[in-house]
C-alpha positions in Angstrom: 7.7 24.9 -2.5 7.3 24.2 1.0 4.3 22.5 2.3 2.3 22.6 5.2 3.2 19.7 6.7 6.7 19.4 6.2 7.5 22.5 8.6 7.2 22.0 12.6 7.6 25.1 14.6 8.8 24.1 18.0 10.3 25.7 21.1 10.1 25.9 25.2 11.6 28.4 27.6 12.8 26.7 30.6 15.2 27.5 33.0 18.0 24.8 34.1 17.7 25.8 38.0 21.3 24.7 38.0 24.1 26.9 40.1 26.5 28.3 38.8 29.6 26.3 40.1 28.3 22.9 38.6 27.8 24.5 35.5 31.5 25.6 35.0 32.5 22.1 36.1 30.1 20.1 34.1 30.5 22.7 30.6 33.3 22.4 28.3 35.0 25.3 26.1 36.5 23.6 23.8 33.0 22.8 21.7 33.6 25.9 20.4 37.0 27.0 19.0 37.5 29.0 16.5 41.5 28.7 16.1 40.5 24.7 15.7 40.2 22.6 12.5 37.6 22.5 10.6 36.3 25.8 12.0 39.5 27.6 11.7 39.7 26.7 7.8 36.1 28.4 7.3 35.2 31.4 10.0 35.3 34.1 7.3 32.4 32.0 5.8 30.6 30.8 8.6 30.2 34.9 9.0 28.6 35.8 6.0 24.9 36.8 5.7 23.4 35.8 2.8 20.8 38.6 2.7 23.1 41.6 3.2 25.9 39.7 1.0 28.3 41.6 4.3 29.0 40.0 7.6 26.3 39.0 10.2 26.5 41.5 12.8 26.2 41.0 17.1 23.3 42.6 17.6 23.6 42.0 21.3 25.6 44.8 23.7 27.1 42.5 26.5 30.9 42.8 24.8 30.5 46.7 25.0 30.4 46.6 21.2 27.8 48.5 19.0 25.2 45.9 18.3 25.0 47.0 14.4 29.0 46.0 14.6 29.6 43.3 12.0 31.4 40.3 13.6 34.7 39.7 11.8 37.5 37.1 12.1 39.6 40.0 12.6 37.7 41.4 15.6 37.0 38.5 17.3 40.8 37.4 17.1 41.5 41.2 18.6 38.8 40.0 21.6 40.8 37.6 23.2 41.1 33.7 23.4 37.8 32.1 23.4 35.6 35.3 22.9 32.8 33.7 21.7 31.3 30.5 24.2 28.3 28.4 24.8 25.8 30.2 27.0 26.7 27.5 30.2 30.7 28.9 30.3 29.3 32.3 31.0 28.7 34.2 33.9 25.9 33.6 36.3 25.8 37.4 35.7 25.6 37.5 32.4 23.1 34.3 31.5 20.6 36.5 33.9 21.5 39.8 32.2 20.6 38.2 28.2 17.9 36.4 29.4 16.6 39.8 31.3 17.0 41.5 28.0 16.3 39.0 25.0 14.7 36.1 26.4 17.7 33.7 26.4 16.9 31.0 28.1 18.6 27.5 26.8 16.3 24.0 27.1 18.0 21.0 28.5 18.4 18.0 26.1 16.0 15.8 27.8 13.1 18.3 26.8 14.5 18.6 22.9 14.7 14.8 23.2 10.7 15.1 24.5 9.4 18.0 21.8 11.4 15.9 19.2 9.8 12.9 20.0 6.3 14.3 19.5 7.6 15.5 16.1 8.2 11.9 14.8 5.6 10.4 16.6 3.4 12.6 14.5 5.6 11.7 11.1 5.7 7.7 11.8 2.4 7.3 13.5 3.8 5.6 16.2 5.8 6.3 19.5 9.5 5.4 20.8 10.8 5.7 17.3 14.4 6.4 18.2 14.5 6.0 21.8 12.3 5.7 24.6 11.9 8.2 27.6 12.1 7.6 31.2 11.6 10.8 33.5 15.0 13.4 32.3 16.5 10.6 30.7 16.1 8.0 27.2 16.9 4.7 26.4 18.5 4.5 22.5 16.4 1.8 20.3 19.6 0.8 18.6 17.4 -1.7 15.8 17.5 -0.2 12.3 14.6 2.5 12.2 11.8 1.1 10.2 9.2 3.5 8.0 5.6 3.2 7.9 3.4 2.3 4.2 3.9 4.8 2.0 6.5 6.5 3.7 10.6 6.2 3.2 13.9 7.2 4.8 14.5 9.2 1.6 11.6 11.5 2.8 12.4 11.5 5.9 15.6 12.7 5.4 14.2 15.9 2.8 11.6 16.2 5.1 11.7 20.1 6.4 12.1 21.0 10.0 12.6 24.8 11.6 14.0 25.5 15.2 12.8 29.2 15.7 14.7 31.6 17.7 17.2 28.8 17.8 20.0 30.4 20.3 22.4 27.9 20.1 20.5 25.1 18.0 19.8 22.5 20.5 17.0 21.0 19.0 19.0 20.4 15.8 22.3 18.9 17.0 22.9 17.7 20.2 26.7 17.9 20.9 26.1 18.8 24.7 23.0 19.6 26.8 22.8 23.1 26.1 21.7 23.5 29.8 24.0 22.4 31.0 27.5 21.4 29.2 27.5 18.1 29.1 28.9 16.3 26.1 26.9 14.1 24.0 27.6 11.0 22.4 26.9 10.8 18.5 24.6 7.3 19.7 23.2 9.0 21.8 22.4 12.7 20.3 18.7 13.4 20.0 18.7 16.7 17.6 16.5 16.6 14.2 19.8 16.9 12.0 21.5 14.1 14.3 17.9 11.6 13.6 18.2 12.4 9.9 22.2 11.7 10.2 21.4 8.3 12.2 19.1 7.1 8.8 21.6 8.2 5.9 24.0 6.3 8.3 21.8 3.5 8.6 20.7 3.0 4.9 23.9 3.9 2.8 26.7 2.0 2.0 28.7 4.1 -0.8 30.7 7.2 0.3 29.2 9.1 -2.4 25.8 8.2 -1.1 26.4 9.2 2.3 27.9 12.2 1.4 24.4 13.0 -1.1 22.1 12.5 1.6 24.1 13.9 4.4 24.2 17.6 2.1 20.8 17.0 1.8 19.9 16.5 5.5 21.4 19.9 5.9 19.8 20.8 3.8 16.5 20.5 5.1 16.9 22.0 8.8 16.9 25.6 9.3 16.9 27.5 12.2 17.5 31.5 12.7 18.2 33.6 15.5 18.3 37.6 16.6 21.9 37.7 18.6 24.9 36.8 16.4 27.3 35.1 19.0 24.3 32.6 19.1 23.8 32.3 15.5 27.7 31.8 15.2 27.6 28.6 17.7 24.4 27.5 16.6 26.4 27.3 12.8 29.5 26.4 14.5 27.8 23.0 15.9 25.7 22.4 12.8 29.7 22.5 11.0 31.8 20.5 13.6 28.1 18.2 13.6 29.4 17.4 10.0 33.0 16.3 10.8 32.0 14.5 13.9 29.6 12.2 11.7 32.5 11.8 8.4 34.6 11.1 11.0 31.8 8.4 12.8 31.3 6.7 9.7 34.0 7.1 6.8 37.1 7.3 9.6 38.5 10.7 7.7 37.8 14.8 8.2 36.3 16.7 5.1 38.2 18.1 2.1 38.3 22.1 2.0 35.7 21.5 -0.9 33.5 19.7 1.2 33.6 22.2 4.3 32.7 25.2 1.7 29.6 23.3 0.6 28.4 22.2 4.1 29.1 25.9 4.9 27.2 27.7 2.2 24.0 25.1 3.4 24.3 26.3 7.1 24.9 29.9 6.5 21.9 29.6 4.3 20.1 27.2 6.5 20.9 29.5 9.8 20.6 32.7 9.4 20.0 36.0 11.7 16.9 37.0 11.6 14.2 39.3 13.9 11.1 36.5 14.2 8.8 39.4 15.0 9.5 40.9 11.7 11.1 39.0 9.3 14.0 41.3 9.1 18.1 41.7 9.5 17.8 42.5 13.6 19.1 46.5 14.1 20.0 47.2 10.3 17.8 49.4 7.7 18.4 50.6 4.0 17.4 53.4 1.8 14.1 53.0 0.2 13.2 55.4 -2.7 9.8 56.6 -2.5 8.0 58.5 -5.2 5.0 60.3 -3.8 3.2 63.5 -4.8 3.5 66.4 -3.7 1.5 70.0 -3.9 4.6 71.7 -5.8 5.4 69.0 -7.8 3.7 70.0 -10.6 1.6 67.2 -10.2 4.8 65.3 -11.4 6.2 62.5 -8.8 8.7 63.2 -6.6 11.6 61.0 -5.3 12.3 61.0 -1.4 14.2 58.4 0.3 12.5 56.6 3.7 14.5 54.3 5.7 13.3 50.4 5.7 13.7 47.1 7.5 15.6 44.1 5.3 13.1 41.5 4.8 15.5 38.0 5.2 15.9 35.7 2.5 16.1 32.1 2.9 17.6 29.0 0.2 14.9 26.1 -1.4 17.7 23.7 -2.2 15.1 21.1 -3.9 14.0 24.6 -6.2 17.3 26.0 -6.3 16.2 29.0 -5.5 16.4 32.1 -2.8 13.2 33.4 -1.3 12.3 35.9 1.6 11.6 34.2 4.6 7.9 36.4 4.9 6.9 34.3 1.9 6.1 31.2 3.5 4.6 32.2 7.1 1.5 31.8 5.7 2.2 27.7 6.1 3.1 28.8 9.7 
């Protein structure tokens, strides 16, 4: 089971305060392409909701679609090239319009960097683990991380960490400033999966122990969110995270086996999810109630109610699905 300690609950809202026309210079649309290897290979999957067993759904009305519309491969082929972007390529219009309606608002990397920081300065005991801060930007420490007493990079690695309402997943992969569009460098990404990616990097040798403790540092980051473009970028980054690091360190892209496990881990890991409730956003089901009634006889009758869809989430160390509700408790 999860534990207390193992589960850091972190987020800002900041606005960038950058126009609009050095945005759509400085952002890139290629980081997200679905007609591109390896996300081509995968979309259908990358859609699925593991709760419903269906499709994750938009849950957002800014593409003049029903919000309880599933999003399909199908439909977003039939929406044109590039339908679905990071929230920098939009409009000026349009980044004011979701954050006037859902809160949207995306943190530049230098403040993930920051909140991240605090995260491991609290798990190593120390400061400048993986880099040190100056003002909006960081130096990289480039020695090999060492662990405190009674502490190793194996835990690190399983250690659990949870980006809530996650929009794009900034603080877990760091491909570009989220502000802002700006590309990344893998040395230089500051995201919890890329610091966990940096120490299976740092402390295996063998493929099949890179690949072990890579599935397992996906294993231990999750992250949900409300809108379903977001949740498909935010999985989108986590996958292309994945290729960018086999590619980093064992110079070839993954199998088709390999992308369908890394897949089922994010779709589990990421998942779409109202934080107020614990719920699918939008959907409900039928609920069979049996209640009594005066002309029942005193016998129960059955009605059906409508009800929310409490979210389920994977324990990959228990092997086992749970619903998310279970463990606020530790929150």
């Amino acid at each position: 089971m999860w534990k207390k300690d193992e589960i850091l609950f972190k987020i800002i809202i900041m606005d960038n305060g950058m126009d609009h026309e050095t945005q759509e210079k400085t952002c890139c649309s290629t980081y997200i392409d679905l007609k591109a290897f390896p996300v081509n290979i995968v979309l259908t999957k990358l859609l699925q909701d593991k709760t419903t067993k269906r499709n994750i759904i938009f849950a957002t009305d800014v593409y003049n679609i029903d919000p309880k519309t599933e999003i399909t491969a199908e439909l977003l082929q039939q929406m044109g090239d590039d339908p679905i972007q990071p929230r920098c390529f939009k409009s000026r219009a349009e980044q004011a319009d979701r954050t006037r309606k859902n809160a949207e608002v995306f943190t530049p990397v230098w403040i993930c960097n920051r909140m991240n920081n605090y995260c491991d300065e609290e798990w190593f005991g120390r400061k400048d683990v993986f880099n040190t801060e100056n003002a909006q930007n960081y130096s990289v420490i480039e020695e090999k991380i060492i662990f405190p007493e009674g502490k190793s990079w194996l835990k690190y690695v399983d250690s659990k960490r949870l980006e809530i309402t996650c929009g794009e997943a900034p603080f877990l992969v760091s491909r570009y400033n989220a502000a802002d569009g700006t590309p990344v460098e893998i040395k230089n990404r500051i995201g919890v999966l890329d610091r966990k990616m940096r120490i299976v990097n740092e402390n295996t040798e063998k493929e099949a122990d890179w690949l072990k403790w890579t599935y397992r540092a996906f294993q231990s980051v999750y992250g949900y969110e409300y809108q379903g473009d977001n949740l498909l970028i935010a999985r989108i980054n986590l996958l292309m995270s994945f290729a960018e690091y086999m590619s980093f360190r064992l110079h070839r892209e993954p199998t088709l086996k390999e992308l369908k496990k890394i897949t089922n881990i994010i779709c589990w890991n990421i998942w779409q999810m109202d934080g107020l409730t614990g719920t699918i956003p939008l959907l409900e089901r039928e609920a069979e109630i049996q209640s009594l009634t005066l002309f029942s006889g005193f016998g129960l009758n059955a009605s059906v109610e409508m009800e929310k869809i409490p979210c389920r989430i994977f324990d990959w160390r228990e092997k086992a699905s749970l619903p998310y509700n279970s463990i606020k408790r530790y929150g």
